[in-house]
PABALO-995851 format. One record per atom (N, C-alpha, C, CB): residue number from 1; atom name; z, x, y. Coordinates in steps of 0.1 Angstrom, whole numbers. Glycine has a CB too. Layout:
<recs>
+-------+------+-------+-------+-------+
! lumlo ! seza !    zz !    xx !    yy !
+-------+------+-------+-------+-------+
!   NUM !   CA !     Z !     X !     Y !
...
+-------+------+-------+-------+-------+
</recs>
This chain:
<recs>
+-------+------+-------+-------+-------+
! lumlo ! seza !    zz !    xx !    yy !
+-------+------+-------+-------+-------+
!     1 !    N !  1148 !  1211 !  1005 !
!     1 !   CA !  1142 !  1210 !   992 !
!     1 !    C !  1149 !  1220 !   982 !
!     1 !   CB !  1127 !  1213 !   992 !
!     2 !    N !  1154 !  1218 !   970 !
!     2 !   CA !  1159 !  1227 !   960 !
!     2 !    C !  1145 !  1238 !   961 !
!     2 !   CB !  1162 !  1217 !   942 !
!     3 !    N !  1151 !  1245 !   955 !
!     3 !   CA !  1140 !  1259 !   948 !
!     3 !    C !  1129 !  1254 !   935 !
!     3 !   CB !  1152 !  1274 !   940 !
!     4 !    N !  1134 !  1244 !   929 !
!     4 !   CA !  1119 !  1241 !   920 !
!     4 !    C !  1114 !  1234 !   923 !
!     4 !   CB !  1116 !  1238 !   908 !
!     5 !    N !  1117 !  1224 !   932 !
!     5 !   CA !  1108 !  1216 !   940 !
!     5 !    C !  1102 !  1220 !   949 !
!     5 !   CB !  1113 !  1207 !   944 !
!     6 !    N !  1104 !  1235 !   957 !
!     6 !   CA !  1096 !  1245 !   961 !
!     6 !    C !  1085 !  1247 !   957 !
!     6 !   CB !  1101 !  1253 !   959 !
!     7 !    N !  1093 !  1257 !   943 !
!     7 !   CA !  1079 !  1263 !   936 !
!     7 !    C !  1069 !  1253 !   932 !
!     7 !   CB !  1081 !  1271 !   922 !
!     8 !    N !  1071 !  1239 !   927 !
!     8 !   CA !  1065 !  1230 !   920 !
!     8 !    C !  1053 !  1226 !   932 !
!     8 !   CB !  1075 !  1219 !   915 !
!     9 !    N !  1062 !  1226 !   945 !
!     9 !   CA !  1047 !  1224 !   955 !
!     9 !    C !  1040 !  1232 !   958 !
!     9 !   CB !  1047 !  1220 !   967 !
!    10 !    N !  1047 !  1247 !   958 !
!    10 !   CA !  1038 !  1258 !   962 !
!    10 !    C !  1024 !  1256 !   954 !
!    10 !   CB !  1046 !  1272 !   958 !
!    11 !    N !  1030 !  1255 !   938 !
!    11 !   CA !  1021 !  1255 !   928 !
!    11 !    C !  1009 !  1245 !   932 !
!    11 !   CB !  1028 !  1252 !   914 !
!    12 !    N !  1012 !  1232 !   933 !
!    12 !   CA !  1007 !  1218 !   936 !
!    12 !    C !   992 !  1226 !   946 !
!    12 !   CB !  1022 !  1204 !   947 !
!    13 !    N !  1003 !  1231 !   957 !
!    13 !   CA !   995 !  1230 !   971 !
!    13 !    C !   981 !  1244 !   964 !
!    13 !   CB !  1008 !  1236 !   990 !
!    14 !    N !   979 !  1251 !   953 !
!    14 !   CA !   973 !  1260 !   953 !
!    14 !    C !   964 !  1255 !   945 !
!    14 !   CB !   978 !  1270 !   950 !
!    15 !    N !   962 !  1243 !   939 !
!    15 !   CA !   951 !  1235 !   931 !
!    15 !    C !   940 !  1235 !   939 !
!    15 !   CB !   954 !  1221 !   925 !
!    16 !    N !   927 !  1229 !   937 !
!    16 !   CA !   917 !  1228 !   944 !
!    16 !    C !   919 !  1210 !   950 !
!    16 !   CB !   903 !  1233 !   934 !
!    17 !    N !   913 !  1208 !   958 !
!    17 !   CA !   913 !  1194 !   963 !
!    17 !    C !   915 !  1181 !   956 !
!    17 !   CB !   902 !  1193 !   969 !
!    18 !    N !   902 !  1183 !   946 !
!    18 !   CA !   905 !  1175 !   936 !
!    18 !    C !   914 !  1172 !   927 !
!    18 !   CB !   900 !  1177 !   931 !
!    19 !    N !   924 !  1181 !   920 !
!    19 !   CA !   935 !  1178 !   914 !
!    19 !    C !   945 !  1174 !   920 !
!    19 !   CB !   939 !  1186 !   907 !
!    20 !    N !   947 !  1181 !   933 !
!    20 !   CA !   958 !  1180 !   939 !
!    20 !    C !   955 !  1162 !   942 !
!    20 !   CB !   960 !  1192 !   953 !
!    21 !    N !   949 !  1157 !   945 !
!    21 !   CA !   942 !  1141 !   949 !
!    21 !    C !   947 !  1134 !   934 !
!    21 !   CB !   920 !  1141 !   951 !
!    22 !    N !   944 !  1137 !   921 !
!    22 !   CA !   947 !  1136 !   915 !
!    22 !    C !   964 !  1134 !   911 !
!    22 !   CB !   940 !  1142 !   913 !
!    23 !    N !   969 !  1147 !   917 !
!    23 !   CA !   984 !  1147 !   914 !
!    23 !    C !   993 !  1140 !   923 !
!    23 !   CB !   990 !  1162 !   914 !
!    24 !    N !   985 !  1137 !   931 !
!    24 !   CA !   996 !  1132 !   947 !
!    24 !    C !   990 !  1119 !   944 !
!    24 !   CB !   993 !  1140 !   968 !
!    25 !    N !   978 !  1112 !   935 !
!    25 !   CA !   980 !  1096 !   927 !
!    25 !    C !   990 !  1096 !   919 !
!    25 !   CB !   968 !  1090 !   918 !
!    26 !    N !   991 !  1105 !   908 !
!    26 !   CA !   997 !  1101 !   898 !
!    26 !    C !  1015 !  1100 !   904 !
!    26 !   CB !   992 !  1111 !   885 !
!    27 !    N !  1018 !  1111 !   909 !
!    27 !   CA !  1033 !  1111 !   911 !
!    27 !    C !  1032 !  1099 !   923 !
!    27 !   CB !  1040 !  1127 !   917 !
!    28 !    N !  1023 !  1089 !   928 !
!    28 !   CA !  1031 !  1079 !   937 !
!    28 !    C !  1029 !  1070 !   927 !
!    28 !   CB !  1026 !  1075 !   953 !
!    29 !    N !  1022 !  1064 !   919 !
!    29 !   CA !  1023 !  1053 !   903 !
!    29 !    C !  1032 !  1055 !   901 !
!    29 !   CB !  1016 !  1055 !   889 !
!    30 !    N !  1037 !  1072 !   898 !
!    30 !   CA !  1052 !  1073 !   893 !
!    30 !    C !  1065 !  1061 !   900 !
!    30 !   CB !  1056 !  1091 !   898 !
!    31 !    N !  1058 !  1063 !   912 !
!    31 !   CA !  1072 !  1052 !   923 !
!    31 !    C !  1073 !  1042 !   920 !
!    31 !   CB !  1070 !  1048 !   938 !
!    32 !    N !  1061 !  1035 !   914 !
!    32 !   CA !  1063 !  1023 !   916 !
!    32 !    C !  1065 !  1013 !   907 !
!    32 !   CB !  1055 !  1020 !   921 !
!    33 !    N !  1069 !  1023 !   896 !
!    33 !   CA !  1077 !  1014 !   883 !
!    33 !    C !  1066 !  1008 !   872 !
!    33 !   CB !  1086 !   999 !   889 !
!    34 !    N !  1066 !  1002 !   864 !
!    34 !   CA !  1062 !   997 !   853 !
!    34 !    C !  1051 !   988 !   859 !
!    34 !   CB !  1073 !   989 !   845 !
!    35 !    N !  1038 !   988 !   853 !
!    35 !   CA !  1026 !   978 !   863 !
!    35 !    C !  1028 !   963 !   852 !
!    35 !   CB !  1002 !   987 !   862 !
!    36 !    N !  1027 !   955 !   863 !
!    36 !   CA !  1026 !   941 !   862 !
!    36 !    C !  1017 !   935 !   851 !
!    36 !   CB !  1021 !   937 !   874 !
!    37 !    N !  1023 !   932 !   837 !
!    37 !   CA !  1013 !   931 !   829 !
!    37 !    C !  1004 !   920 !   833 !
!    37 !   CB !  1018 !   930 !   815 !
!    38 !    N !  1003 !   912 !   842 !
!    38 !   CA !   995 !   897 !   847 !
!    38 !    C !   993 !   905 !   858 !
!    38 !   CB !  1003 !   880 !   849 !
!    39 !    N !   992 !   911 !   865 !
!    39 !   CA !   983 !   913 !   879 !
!    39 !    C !   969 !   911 !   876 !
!    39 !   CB !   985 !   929 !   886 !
!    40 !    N !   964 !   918 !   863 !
!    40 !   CA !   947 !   920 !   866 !
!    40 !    C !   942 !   906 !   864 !
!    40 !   CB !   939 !   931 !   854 !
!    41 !    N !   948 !   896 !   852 !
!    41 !   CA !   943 !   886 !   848 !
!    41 !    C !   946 !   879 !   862 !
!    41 !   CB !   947 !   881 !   835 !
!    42 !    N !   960 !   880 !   868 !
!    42 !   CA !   958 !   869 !   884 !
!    42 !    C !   951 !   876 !   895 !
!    42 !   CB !   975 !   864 !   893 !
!    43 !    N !   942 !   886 !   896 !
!    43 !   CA !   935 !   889 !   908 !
!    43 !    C !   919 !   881 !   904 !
!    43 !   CB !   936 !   907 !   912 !
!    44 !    N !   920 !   888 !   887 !
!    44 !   CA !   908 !   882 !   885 !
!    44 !    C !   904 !   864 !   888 !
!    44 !   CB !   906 !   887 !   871 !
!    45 !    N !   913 !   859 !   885 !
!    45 !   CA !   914 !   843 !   888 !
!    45 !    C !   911 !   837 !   905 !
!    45 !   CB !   930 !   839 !   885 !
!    46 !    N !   923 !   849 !   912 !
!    46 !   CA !   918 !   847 !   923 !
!    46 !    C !   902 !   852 !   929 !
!    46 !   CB !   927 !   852 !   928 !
!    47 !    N !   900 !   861 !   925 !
!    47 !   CA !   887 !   867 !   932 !
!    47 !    C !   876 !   857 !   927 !
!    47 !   CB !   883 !   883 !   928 !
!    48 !    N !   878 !   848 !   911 !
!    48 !   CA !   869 !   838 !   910 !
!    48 !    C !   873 !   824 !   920 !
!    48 !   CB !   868 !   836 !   895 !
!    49 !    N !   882 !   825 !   927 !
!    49 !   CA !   886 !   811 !   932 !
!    49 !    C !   881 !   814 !   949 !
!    49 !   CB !   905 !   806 !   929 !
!    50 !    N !   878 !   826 !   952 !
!    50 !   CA !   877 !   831 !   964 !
!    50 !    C !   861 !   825 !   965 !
!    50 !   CB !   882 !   848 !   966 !
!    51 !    N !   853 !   835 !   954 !
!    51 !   CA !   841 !   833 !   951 !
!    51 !    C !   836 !   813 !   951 !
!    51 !   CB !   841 !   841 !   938 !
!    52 !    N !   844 !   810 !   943 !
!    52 !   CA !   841 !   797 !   944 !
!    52 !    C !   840 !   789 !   956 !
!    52 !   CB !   848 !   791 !   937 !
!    53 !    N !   855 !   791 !   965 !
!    53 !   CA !   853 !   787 !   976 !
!    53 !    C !   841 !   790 !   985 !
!    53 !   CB !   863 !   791 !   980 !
!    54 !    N !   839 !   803 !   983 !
!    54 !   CA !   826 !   804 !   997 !
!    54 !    C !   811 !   800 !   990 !
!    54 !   CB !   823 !   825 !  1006 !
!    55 !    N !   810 !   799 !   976 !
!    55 !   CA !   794 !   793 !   974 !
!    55 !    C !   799 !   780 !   976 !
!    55 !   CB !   785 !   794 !   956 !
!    56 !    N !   810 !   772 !   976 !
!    56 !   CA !   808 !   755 !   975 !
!    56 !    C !   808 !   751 !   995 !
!    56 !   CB !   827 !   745 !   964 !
!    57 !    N !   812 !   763 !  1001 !
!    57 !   CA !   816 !   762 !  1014 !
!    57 !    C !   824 !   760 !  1019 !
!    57 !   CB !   811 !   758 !  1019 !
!    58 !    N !   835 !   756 !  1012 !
!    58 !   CA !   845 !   752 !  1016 !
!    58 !    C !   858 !   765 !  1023 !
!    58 !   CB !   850 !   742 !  1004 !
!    59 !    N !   853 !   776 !  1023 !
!    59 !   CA !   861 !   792 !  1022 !
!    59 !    C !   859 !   791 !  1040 !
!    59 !   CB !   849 !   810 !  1011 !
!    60 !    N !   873 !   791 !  1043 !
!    60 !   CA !   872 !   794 !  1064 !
!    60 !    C !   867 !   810 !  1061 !
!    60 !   CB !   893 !   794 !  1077 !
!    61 !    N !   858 !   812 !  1073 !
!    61 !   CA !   848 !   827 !  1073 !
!    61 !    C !   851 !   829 !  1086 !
!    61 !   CB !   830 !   827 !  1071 !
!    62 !    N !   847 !   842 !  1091 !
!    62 !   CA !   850 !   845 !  1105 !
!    62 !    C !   838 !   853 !  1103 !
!    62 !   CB !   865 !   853 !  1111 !
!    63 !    N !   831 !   857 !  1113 !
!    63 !   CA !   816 !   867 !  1116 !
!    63 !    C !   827 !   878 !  1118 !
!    63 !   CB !   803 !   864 !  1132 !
!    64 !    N !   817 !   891 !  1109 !
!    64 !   CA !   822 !   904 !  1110 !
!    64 !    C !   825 !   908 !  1127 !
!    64 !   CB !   812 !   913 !  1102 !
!    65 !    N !   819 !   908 !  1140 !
!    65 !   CA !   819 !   913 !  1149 !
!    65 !    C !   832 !   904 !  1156 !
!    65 !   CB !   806 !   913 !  1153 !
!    66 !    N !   835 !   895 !  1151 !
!    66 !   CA !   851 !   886 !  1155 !
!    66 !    C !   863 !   891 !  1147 !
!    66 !   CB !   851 !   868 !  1151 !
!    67 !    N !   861 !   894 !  1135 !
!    67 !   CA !   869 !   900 !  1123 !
!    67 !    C !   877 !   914 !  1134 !
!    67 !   CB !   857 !   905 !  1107 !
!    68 !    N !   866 !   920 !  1135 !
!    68 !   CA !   865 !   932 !  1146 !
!    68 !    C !   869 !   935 !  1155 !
!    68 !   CB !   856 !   933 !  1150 !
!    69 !    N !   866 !   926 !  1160 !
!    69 !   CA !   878 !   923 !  1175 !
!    69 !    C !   891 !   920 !  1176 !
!    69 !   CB !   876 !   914 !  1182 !
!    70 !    N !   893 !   909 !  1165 !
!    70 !   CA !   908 !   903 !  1160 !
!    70 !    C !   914 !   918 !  1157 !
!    70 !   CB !   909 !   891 !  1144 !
!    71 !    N !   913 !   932 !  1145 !
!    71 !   CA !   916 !   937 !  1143 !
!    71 !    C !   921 !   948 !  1151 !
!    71 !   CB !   912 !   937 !  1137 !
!    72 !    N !   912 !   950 !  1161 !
!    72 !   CA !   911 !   962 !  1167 !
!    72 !    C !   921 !   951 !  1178 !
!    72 !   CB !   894 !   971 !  1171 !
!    73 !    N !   922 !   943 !  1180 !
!    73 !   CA !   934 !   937 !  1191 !
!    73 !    C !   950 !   936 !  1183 !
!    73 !   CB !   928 !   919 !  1198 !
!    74 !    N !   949 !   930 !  1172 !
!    74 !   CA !   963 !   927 !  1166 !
!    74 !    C !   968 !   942 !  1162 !
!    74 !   CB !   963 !   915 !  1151 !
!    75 !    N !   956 !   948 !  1158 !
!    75 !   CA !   967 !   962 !  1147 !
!    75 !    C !   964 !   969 !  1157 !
!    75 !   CB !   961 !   970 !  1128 !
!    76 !    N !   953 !   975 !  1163 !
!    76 !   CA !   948 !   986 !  1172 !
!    76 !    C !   952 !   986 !  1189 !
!    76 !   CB !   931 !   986 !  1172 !
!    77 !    N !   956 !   975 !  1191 !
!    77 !   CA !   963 !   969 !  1205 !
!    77 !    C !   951 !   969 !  1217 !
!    77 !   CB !   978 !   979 !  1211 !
!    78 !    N !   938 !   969 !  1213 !
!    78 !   CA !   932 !   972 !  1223 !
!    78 !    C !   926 !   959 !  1229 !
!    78 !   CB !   922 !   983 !  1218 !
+-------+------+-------+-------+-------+
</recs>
């Protein structure tokens, strides 16, 4: 690490919990470039088409205690 990128964390790491939570969001936004001016309006579309699907019934569902198992076997290997 250069020397102000040193001090800059020394500094970082001496904030209280909260800011530092704060600073270690904002500098990873920093990464990720310019936000998607249509993301919010297409999640919002989707989350109403999701919604629609499961009041009309037509939405495939899995019971939480299968959800559960799938996960803890595909990601957790167990």
């Amino acid at each position: 690490m250069m020397k102000t990128t040193e001090t800059v964390l020394a500094d970082a790491l001496r904030l209280d919990l909260k800011a530092r939570a704060e600073l270690a969001s904002e500098l990873l936004a920093s990464l990720d470039g310019p936000a998607d001016p249509g993301a919010a309006s297409a999640w919002t579309e989707e989350i109403k088409r999701r919604v629609a699907a499961l009041k009309s019934g037509s939405a495939e569902v899995e019971p939480w205690d299968d959800t559960k198992r799938r996960i803890e076997r595909d990601i957790l290997g167990r």
